[in-house]
C-alpha positions in Angstrom: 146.0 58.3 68.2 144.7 55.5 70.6 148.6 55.0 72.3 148.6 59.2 72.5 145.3 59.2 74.0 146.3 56.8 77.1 148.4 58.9 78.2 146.7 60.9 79.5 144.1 60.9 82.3 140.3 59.9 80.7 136.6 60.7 82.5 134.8 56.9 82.6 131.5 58.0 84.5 130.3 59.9 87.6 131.0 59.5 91.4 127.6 59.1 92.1 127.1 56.6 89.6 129.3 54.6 91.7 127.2 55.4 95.0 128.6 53.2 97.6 131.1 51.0 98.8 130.7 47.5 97.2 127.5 48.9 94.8 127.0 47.4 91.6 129.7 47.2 89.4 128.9 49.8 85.7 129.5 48.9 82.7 131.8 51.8 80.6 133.2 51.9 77.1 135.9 54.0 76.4 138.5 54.0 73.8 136.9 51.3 72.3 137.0 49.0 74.8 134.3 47.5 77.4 135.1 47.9 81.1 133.0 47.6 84.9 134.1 50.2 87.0 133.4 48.9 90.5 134.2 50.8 94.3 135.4 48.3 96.4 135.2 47.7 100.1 137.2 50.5 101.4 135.2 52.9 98.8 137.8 52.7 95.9 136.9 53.4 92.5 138.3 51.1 90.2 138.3 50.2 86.4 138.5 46.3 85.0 137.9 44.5 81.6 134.9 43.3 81.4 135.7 39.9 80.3 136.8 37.6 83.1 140.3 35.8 82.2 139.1 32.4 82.6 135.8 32.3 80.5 135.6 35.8 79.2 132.5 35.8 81.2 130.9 39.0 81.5 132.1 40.9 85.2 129.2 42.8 84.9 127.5 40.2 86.6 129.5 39.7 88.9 129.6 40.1 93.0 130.9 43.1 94.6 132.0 42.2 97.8 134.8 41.6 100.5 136.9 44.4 98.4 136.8 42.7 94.9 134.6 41.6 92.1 134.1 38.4 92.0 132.9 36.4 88.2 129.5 34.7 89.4 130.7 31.9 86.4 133.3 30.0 88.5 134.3 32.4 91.7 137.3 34.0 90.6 137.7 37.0 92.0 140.0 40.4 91.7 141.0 42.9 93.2 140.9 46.7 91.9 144.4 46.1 90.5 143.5 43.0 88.9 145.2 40.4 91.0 143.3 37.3 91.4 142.8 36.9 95.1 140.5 34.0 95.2 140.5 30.9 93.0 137.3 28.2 94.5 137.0 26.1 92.1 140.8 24.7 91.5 142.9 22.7 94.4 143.3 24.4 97.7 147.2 23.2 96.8 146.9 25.6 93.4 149.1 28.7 93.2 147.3 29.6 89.8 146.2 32.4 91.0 149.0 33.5 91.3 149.8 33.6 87.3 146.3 35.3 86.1 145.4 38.8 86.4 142.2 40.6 85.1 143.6 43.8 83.1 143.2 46.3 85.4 143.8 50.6 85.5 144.4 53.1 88.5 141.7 55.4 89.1 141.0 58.6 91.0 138.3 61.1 91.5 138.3 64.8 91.3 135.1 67.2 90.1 133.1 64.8 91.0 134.0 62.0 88.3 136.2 58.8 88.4 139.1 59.1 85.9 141.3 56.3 84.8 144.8 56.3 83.4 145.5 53.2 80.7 148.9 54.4 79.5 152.1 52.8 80.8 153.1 53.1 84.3 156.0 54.4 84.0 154.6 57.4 81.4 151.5 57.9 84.3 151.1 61.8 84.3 150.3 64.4 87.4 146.4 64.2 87.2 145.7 67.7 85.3 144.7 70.9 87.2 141.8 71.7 85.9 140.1 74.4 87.9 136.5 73.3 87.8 138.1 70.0 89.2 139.2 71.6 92.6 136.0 73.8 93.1 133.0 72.9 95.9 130.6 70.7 94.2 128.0 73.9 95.0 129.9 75.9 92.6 129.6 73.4 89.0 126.9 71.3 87.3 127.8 68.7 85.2 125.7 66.7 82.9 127.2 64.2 80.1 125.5 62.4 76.7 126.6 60.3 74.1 127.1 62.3 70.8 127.2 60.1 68.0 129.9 60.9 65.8 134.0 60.6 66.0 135.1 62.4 68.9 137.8 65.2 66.6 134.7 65.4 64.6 132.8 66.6 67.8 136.0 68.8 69.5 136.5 70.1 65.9 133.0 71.9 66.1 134.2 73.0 69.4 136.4 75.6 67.7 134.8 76.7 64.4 134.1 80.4 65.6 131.9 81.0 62.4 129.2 78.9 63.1 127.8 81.0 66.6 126.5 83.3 63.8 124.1 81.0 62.5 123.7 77.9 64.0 123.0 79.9 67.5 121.3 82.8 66.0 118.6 83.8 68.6 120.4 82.2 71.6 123.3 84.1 71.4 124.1 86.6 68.5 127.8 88.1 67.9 127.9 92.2 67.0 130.9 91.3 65.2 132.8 88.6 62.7 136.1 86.9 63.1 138.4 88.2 60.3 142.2 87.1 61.9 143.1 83.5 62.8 146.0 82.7 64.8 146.8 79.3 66.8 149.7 78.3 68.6 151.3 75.4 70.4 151.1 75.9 74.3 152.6 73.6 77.2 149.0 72.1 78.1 147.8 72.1 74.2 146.9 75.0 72.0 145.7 78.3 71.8 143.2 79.3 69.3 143.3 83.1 68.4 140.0 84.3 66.4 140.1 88.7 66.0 138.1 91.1 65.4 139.0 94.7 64.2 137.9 97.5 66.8 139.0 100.7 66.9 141.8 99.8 69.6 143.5 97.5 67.1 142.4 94.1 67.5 139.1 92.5 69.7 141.1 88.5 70.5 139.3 85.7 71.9 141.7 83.3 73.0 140.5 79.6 73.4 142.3 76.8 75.0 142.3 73.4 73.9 143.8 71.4 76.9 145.3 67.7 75.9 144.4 65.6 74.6 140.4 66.5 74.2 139.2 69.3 76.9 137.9 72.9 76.2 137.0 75.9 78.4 134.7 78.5 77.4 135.4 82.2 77.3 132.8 84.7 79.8 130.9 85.5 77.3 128.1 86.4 79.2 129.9 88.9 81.3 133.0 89.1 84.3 131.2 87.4 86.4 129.3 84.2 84.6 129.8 80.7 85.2 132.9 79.0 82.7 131.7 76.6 80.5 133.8 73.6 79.7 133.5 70.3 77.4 135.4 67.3 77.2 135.0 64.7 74.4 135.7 61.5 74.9 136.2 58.8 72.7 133.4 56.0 73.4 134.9 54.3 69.9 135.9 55.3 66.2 131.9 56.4 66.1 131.0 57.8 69.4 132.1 59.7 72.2 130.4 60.7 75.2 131.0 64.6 75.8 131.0 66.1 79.3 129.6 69.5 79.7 130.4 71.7 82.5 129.4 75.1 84.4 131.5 75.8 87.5 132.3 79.4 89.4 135.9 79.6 91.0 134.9 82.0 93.7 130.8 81.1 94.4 128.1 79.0 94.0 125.9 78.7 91.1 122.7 80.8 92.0 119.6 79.7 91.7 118.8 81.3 87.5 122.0 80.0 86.7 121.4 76.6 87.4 118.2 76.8 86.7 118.8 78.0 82.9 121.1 75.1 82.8 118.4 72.5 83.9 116.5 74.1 80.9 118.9 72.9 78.1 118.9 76.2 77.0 122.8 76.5 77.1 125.3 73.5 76.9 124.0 70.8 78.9 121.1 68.6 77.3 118.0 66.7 78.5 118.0 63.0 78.0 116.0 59.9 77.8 115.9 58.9 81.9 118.0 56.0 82.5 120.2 56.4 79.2 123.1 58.6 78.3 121.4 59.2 75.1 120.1 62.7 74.2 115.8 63.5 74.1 116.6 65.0 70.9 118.9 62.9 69.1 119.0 62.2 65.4 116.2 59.2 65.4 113.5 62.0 65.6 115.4 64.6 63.7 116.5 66.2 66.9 112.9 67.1 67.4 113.5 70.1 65.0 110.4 72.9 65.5 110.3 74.5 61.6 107.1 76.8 63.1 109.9 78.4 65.3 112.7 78.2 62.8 110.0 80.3 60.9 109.3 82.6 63.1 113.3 83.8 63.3 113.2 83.2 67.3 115.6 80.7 66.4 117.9 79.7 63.2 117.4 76.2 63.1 114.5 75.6 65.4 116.7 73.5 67.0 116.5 74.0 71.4 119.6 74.9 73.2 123.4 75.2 72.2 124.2 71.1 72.8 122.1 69.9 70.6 122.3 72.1 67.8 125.9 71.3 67.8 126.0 67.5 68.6 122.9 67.6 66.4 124.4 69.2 63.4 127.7 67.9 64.1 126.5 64.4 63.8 124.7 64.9 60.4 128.0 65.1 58.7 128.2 61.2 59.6 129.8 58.9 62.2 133.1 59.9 60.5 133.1 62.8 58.2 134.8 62.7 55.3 137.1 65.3 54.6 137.5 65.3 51.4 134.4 66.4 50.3 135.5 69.7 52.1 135.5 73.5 51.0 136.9 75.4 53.8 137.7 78.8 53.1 139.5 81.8 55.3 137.2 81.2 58.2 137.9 77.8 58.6 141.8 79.2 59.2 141.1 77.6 63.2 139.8 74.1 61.8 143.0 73.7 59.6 145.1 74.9 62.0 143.9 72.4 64.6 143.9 69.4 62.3 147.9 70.2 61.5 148.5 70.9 65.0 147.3 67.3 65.9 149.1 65.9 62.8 152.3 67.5 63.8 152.0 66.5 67.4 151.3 63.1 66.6 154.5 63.1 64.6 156.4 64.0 67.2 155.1 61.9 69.7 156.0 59.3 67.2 159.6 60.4 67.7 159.9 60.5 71.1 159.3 64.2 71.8 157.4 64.7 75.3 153.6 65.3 75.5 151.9 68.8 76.7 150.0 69.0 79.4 152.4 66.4 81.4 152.9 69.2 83.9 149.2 68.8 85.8 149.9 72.5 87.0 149.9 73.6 83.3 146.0 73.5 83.3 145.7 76.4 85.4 144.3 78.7 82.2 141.2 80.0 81.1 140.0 81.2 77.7 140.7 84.8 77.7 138.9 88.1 75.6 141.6 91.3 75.1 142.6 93.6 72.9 146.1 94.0 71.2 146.7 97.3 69.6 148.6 97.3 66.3 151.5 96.1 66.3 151.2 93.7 69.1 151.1 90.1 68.4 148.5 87.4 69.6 151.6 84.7 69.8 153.2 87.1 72.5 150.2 88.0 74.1 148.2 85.1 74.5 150.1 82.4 76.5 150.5 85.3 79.3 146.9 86.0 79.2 145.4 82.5 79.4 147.5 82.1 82.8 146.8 85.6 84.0 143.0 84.7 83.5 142.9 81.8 86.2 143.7 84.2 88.7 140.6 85.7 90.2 142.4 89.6 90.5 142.2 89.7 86.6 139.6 87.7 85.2 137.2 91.1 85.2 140.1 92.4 82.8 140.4 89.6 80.4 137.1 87.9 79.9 
């Protein structure tokens, strides 16, 4: 899963967590490895092991300046593609430098994060067009936290459509309960189909799952809400750090909007200043409030959507083990999902191409419409998910 995984482009932290040119390099672990991500000189983001090649000194410590990072041990220093520029401490005569290189991966910004690519140069992708990536920074908020489980563990949860009946009872309550299941391959992923029977025929939220790990979130809240979006990505086997984001395609966020989400009251949550760790995290039992839990104002007594996901989520265990499953008829999407990544591994194995390679096969949303009998969600749906990027129909799909 790993090799799959760099091929595609991965969020390491935020711009502004890289304020200025030559700032203090960060430290970032992604994918199980440990990284700095430095902006040189000319305001570059880049993204380097953290280990220098001489010593396996810590870079972390090292000097930002004169557009590379220099190890503070013995004064190597690299560039943002790894190439040693500077060796002090052998012969002036040396061409050593030369031979060394500090492993090293491209890097770009869009929405407001640095990405990084750590696939094979030759496999390097179109950066992915997601639309909350190309909107003013006035119209999305983004927050991020460490949820502490595997990251399929945590996108899993992403699409069991059963849960929103309980686990956010009193924050957001369904009028009616998923009883079809469909979920089909796409160019950019999948395409989870959950229905509900109306008296038009069939009531289909259709949710994307863009490669390898990002989600959108259908309008719920009416035509013209904020889209929610996550991405979960894979800190190590028992980690991940998952991205939540609101954006608008056509406005800025108003003043409720964002103030609900500073509230952590939807998907974003409030954490310990200073840390990516959650407030609520499983240490103090997600600070769990049984008198409201009581009271029915809230299922679980649990505060906002994030953590009474990444909360529950993570009770299952760093790594859940599946066997100890029962998963019945509404679990369809979860099996469905698990054998789609199977199966795509598989073929990735033999050498068939990716999804989402194409960056302009992003341009989707999770859509909400009705088929009438007869019509099927397969032949529907990949139409609809397009259509519902484009702002002359989104009030007609969701």
């Amino acid at each position: 899963m790993g090799t799959l995984l760099r091929r595609y482009w991965v969020p390491i932290l935020f711009s502004d967590q890289l304020p200025e040119p030559d700032c203090a390099p960060v430290r970032v672990k992604v994918l199980g490895e440990k990284f700095v991500a430095f902006r040189n000189s000319e305001g570059k983001p880049g993204l380097v092991d953290e280990r220098c090649p001489h010593r396996n000194a810590s870079m972390f410590f090292g000097r930002n300046e004169e557009s590379g990072l220099r190890c503070v041990y013995h004064g190597w220093k690299f560039d943002l593609e790894g190439r040693c520029v500077d060796m002090p401490s052998e012969p002036p005569e040396s061409n050593f430098k030369n031979k060394v290189r500090l492993t090293a991966y491209p890097c770009v910004e869009r929405g407001g994060l640095v990405w990084a690519y750590m696939g094979p140069a030759e496999h390097r992708p179109a950066f992915p067009d997601l639309e909350w990536t190309t909107v003013p920074a006035s119209h999305r908020f983004a927050t991020r936290h460490i949820q502490e489980c595997n990251w399929f563990q945590a996108l899993e949860g992403g699409y069991d459509i059963s849960h929103l009946h309980h686990l956010h009872r009193g924050a957001a309550n369904l009028k009616t309960h998923s009883t079809k299941f469909e979920f089909i391959r796409s160019d950019f992923g999948f395409i989870a189909g959950n229905g509900s029977e109306v008296p038009e025929g069939t009531r289909w939220l259709a949710s994307v799952m863009l490669m390898p790990f990002h989600k959108l979130i259908g309008r719920h809240a009416g035509p013209d809400a904020p889209i929610g979006a996550h991405i979960w990505v894979p800190i190590d086997d028992e980690n991940c750090m998952i991205y939540s984001i609101e954006y608008h395609p056509d406005r800025p966020l108003g003043e409720a909007e964002m103030q609900n989400s500073k509230n952590w009251n939807y998907i974003h949550t409030e954490l310990i200043p200073g840390t990516d760790r959650a407030v609520r995290n499983r240490d103090n039992d997600y600070l769990i409030d049984r008198e409201l839990q009581k009271s029915g104002a809230s299922f679980t007594g649990l505060k906002g959507f994030g953590i009474q996901d990444c909360g529950i989520q993570e009770t299952m265990g760093p790594i859940a083990d599946r066997s100890r499953e029962r998963l019945g008829k509404s679990d369809s999407i979860i099996i469905k999902l698990r054998d789609g990544m199977l199966k795509l591994l598989d073929d990735f194995a033999g050498g068939e191409p990716l999804p989402g390679m194409d960056g302009a096969s992003y341009r989707v949303r999770s859509a909400v419409f009705t088929a009438k009998d007869g019509e099927a969600f397969a032949d529907m749906a990949p139409a609809l998910v397009k259509a519902a990027a484009k702002p002359e129909v989104v009030a007609t799909t969701g």
